[in-house]
C-alpha positions in Angstrom: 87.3 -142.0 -52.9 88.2 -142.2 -49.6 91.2 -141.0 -50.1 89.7 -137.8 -51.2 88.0 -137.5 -48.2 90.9 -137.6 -46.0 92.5 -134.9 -48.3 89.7 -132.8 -47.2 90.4 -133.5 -43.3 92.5 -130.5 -42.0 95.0 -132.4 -40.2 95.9 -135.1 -43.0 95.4 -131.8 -46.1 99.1 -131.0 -45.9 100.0 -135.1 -46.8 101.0 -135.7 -50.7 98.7 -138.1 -52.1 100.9 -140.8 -52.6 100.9 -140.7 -48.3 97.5 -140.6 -47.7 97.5 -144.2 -49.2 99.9 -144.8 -46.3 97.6 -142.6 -43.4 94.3 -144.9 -44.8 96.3 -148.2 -43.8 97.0 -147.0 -40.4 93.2 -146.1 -39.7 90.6 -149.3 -38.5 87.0 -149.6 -39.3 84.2 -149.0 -36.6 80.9 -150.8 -38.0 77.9 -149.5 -35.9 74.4 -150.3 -35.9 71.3 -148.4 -35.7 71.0 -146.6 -32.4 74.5 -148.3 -31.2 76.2 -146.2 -29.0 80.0 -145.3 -30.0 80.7 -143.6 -26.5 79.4 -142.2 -23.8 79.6 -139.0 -21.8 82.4 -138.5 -19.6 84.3 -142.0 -20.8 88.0 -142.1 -21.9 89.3 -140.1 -24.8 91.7 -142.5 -26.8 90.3 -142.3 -30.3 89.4 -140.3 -33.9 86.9 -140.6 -36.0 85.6 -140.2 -39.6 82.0 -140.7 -40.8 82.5 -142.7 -44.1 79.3 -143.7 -43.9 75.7 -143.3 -42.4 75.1 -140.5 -39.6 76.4 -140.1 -35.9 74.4 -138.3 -33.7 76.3 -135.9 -30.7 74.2 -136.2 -27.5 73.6 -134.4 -24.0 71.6 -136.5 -21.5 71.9 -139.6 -23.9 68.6 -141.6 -22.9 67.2 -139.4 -20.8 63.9 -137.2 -20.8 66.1 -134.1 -21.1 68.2 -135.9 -24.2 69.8 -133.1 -26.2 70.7 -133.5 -29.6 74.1 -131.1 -30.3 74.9 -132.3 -33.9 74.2 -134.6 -36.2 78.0 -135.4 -38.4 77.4 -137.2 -41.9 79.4 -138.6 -44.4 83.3 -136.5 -44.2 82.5 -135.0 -41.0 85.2 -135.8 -38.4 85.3 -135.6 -34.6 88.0 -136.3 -31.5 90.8 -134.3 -32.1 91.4 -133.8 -28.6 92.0 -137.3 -27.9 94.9 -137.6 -29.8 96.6 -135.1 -28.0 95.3 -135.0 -24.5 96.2 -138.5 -22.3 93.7 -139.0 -19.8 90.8 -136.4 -21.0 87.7 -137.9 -21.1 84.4 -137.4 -23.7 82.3 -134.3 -23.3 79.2 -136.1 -25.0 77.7 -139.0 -25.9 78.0 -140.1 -29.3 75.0 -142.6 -31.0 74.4 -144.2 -34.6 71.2 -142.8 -36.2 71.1 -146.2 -39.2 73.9 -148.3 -39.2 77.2 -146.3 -40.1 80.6 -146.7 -40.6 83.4 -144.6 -39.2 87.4 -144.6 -39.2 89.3 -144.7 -36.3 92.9 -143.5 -35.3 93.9 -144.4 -31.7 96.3 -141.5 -29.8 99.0 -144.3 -30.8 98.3 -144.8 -33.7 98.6 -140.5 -34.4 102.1 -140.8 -32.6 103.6 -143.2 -34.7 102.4 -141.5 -37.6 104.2 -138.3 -36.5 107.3 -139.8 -36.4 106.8 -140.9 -39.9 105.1 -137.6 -41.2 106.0 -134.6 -38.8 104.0 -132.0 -41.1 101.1 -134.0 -38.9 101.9 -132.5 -35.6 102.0 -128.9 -37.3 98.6 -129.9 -39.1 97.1 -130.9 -35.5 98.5 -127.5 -34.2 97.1 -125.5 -36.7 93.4 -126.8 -36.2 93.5 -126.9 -32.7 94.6 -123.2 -33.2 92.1 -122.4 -35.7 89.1 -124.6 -33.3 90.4 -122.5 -30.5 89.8 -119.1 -32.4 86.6 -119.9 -33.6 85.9 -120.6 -30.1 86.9 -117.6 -28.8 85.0 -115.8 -31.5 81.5 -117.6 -30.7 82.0 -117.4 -27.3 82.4 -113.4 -27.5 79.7 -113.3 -29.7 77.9 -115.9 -27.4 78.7 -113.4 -24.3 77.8 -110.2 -26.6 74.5 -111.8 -27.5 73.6 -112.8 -23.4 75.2 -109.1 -22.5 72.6 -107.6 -24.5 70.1 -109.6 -23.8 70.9 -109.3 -19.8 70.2 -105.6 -21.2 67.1 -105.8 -22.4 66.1 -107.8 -19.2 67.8 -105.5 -16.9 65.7 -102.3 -19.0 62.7 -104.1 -18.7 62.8 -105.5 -14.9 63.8 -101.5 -14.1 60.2 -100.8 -16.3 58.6 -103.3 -14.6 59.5 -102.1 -11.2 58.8 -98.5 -12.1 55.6 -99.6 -12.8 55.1 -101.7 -9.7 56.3 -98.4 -7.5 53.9 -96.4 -9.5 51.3 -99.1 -9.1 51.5 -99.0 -5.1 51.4 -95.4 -4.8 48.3 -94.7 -6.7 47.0 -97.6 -4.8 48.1 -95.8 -1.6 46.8 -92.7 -2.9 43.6 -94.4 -3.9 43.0 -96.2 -0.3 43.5 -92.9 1.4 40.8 -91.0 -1.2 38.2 -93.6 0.2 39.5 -93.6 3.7 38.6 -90.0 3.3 35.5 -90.7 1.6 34.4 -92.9 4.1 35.5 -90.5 6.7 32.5 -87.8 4.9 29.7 -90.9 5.4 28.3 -90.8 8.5 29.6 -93.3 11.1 26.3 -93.6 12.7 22.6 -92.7 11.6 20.4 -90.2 13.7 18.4 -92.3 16.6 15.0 -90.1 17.5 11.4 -90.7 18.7 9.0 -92.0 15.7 11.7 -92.8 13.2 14.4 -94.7 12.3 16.5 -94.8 9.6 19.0 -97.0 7.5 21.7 -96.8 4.2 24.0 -98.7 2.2 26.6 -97.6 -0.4 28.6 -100.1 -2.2 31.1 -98.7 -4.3 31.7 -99.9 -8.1 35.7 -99.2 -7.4 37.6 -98.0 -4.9 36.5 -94.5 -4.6 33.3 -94.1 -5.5 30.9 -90.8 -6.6 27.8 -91.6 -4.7 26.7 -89.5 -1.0 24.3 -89.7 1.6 23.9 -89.1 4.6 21.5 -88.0 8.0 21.9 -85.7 10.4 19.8 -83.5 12.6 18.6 -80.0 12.5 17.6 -77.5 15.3 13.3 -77.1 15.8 12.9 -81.4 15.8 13.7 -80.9 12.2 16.3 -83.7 10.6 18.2 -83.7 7.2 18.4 -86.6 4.6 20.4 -86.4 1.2 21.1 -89.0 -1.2 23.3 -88.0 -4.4 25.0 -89.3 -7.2 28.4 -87.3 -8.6 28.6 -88.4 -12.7 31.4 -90.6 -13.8 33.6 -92.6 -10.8 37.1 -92.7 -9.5 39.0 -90.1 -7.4 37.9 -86.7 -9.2 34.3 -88.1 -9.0 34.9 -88.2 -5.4 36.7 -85.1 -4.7 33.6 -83.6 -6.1 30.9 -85.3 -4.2 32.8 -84.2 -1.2 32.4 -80.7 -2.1 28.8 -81.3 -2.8 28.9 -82.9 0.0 30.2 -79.7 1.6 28.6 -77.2 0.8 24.9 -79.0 1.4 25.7 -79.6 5.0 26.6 -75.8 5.6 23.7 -74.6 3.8 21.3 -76.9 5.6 22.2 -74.8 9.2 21.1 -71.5 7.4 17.3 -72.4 8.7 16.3 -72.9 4.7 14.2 -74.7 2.6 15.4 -77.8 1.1 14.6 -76.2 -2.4 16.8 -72.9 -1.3 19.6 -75.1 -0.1 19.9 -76.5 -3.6 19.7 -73.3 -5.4 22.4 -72.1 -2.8 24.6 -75.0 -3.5 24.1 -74.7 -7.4 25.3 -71.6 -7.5 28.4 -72.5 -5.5 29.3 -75.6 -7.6 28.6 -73.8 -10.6 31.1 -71.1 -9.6 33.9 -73.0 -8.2 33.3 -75.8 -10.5 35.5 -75.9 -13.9 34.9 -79.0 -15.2 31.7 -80.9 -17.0 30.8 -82.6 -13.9 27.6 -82.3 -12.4 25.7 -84.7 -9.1 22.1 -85.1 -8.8 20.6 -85.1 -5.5 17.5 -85.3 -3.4 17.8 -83.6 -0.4 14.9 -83.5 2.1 13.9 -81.9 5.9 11.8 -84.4 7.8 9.7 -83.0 10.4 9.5 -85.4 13.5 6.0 -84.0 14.9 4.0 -83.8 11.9 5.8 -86.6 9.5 6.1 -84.5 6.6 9.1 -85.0 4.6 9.7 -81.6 2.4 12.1 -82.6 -0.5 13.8 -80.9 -3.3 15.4 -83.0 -6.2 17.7 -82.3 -9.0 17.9 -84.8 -11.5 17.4 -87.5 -8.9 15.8 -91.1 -9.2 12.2 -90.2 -7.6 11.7 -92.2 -4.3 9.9 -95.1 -3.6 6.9 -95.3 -0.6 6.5 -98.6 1.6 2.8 -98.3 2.5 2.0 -99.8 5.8 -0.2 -102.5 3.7 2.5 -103.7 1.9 1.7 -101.4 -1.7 4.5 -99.6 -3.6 3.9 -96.2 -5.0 6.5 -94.5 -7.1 6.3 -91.1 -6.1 5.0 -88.4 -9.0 7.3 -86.5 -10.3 8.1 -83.6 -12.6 11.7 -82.5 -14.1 14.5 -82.0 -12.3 17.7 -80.7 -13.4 21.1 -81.8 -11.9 23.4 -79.7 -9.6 26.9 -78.0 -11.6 25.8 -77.6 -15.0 23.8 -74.2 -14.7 23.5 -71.4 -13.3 20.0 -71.1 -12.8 18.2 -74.7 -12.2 14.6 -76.1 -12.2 13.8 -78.3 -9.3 11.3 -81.3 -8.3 9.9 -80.2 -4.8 7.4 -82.5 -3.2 5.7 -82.5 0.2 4.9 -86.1 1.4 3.6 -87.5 4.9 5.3 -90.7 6.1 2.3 -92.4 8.1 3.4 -95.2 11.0 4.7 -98.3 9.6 5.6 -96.9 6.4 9.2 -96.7 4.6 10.1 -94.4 2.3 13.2 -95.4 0.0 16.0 -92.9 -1.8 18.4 -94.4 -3.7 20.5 -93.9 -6.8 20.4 -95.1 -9.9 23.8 -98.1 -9.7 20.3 -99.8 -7.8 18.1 -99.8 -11.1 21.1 -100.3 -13.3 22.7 -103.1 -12.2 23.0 -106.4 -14.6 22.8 -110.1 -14.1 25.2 -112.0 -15.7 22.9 -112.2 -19.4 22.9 -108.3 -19.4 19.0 -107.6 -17.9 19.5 -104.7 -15.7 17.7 -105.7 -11.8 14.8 -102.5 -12.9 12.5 -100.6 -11.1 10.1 -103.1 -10.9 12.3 -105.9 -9.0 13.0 -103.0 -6.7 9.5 -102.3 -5.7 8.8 -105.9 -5.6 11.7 -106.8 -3.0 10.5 -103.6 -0.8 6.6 -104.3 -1.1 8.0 -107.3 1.3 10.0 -105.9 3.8 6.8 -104.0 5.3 7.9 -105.4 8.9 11.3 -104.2 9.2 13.1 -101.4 9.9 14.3 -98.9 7.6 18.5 -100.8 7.9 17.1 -104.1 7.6 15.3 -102.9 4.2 18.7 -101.7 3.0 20.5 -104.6 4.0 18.2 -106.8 2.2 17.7 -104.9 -0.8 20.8 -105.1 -1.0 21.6 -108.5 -0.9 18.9 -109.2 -3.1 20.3 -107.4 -5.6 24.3 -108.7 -5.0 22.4 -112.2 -5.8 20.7 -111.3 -8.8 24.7 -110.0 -10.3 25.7 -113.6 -9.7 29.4 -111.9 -9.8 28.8 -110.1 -12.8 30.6 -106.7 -12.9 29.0 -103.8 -11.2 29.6 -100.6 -13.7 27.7 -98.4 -11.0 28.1 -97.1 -7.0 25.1 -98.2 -5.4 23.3 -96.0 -2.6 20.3 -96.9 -0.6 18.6 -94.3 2.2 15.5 -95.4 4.2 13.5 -93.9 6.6 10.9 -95.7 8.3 8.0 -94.5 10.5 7.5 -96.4 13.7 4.0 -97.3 14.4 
């Protein structure tokens, strides 16, 4: 039998039979127990070996937490050709019993002598070495094909990746100007006059939001307020408040109504406008000698009154229909007068909307309760507390909605 065996070795398969009898006494037997280490990593090369028995485990890292395993050589497998050829090269692994085994073993001396007596050895030893040395070759192109295309695919996707990164940073260029510009619409600074003062908030849901507002003063002691909320968010959304925007600021010097400015700007929108978007508003003309606010609104949330003893009214309403979506509109138009020490409240509806983190949306009725207690402040300190009220009642939870708050309160 084991005879046979070395018949199947390459370098003894060119011996007669009747020699291999003479090979097998020139080989000595290597017991080894379980987990017995044959040699190590970077030893002396001086020997061959057979399996005739058991398994032998090839190791990188031998005993150590990165211990590789690189084969595992059973009965007939051989290894340590290269020792009997190469004087002073030394073992690229560690070899290791897995169960006790037993091997054969042919020292470099031990292969010399025999080439003396059978030369058709050396030409064996050539012709697997040669044969070791192209299948080397062969896995180590395919080895480099494999990493070349995978380097490839890599290479394609880091290019992807960084394509993506550049496009990434100029939309978020693009986006930080489009709310620099946005910002640059809001006013820096609210109207100060006798007998009023006023206050706002806007906190965006992204980036560029779609809400407006803003204050400013008209000729006879006359000042504007508009509040407005563009449907949808994101750039377009704010491209098209700030023609709202626009066009309700030029139409507010004409000297007209706040119900004709609307119908003025309606028709505008409407005609320069070719999309499905549309922004409700509330614009109103607060007269500083008599305290009457004259609003018009189109679709808006209806305002809220502060009275000065600490009641809420919501203020009655009637249908409004938004701004951009047709050509001939019904409006809301109220008359209200703002007695001393009361705050009247516009804002849109992100306020209302808004959800704690289990879903309930913050309501109207939290929003009259928080203002029927800020009776004593002025109308920026009832923003700025409304709206922290509300950023405590999200907890974090995502805001879906821009959020604009308006205020104007009458000084006693």
């Amino acid at each position: 039998m084991t005879i046979n065996l070395l018949s199947k070795i390459p370098i003894f398969a060119d011996l007669p039979v009747n020699e291999l009898d003479r090979v097998l006494s020139a080989l000595d037997v290597k017991e080894l127990k379980d987990s017995e280490i044959l040699f190590r990593e970077g030893e002396p090369g001086e020997h061959f070996y057979i399996v005739l028995k058991g398994e032998i485990e090839v190791l990188m890292a031998a005993g150590q937490m990165e211990e590789l395993r690189l084969n595992l050589m059973k009965a007939g497998e051989h290894f340590g050709e290269m020792s009997l050829i190469m004087p002073g090269g030394h073992r690229t692994a560690t070899v290791r019993a897995r169960g006790d085994a037993t091997l054969l073993s042919l020292s470099r001396a031990q292969f010399l002598d025999l080439t003396t007596k059978h030369p058709e050895l050396s030409a064996s030893m050539v012709r697997v070495l040669s044969q070791r040395l192209d299948a080397t070759n062969t896995q180590t192109f395919h080895d480099l094909s494999e990493k070349n295309r995978q380097l490839q695919i890599a290479y394609n996707e880091l290019k992807d990746a960084q394509a993506q990164l550049i496009e990434k940073e100029r939309l978020e260029r693009e986006l930080q100007v489009a709310a620099d510009i946005q910002l640059s619409i809001l006013p820096d600074e609210l109207p100060k006059v006798d007998r009023f003062d006023f206050g706002a908030r806007i906190l965006p849901a992204r980036q560029v939001g779609g809400d407006l507002y803003d204050v400013f003063l008209l000729k006879d002691d006359q000042v504007g307020v508009v509040i407005g909320d563009v449907a949808d968010k994101g750039v377009p959304s704010a491209i098209f408040m700030a023609r709202a925007h626009a066009l309700i600021m030029a139409e507010a010097d004409m000297g007209l109504t706040a119900g004709e400015v609307m119908h003025v700007v309606n028709r505008h929108i409407t005609r320069l406008q070719k999309s499905t978007q549309f922004v409700t508003v509330l614009y109103g003309i607060l007269d500083l000698k008599t305290r009457v606010f004259s609003y018009a609104r189109a679709g808006h949330e209806p305002p809220l009154m502060l009275h000065p003893d600490g009641t809420v009214e919501r203020i009655p309403h009637s249908s409004g229909m938004a701004l951009g979506l047709w050509d001939t509109i019904k409006l809301d138009e109220r008359t209200v007068t703002l007695p001393p020490g009361s705050t009247f409240l516009l804002f849109t509806d992100g306020l209302t909307d808004c959800r704690d983190t289990h879903g309930e949306p913050f309501g109207l009725q939290r929003i009259k309760e928080t203002l029927g207690g800020l009776s004593n402040v002025n109308a920026q300190q009832a923003c700025d507390h409304l709206l922290e009220t509300l950023m405590n009642y999200q907890d974090g939870s995502k805001q879906d909605d821009d959020v604009t708050l308006v205020a104007i309160h009458a000084l006693k």
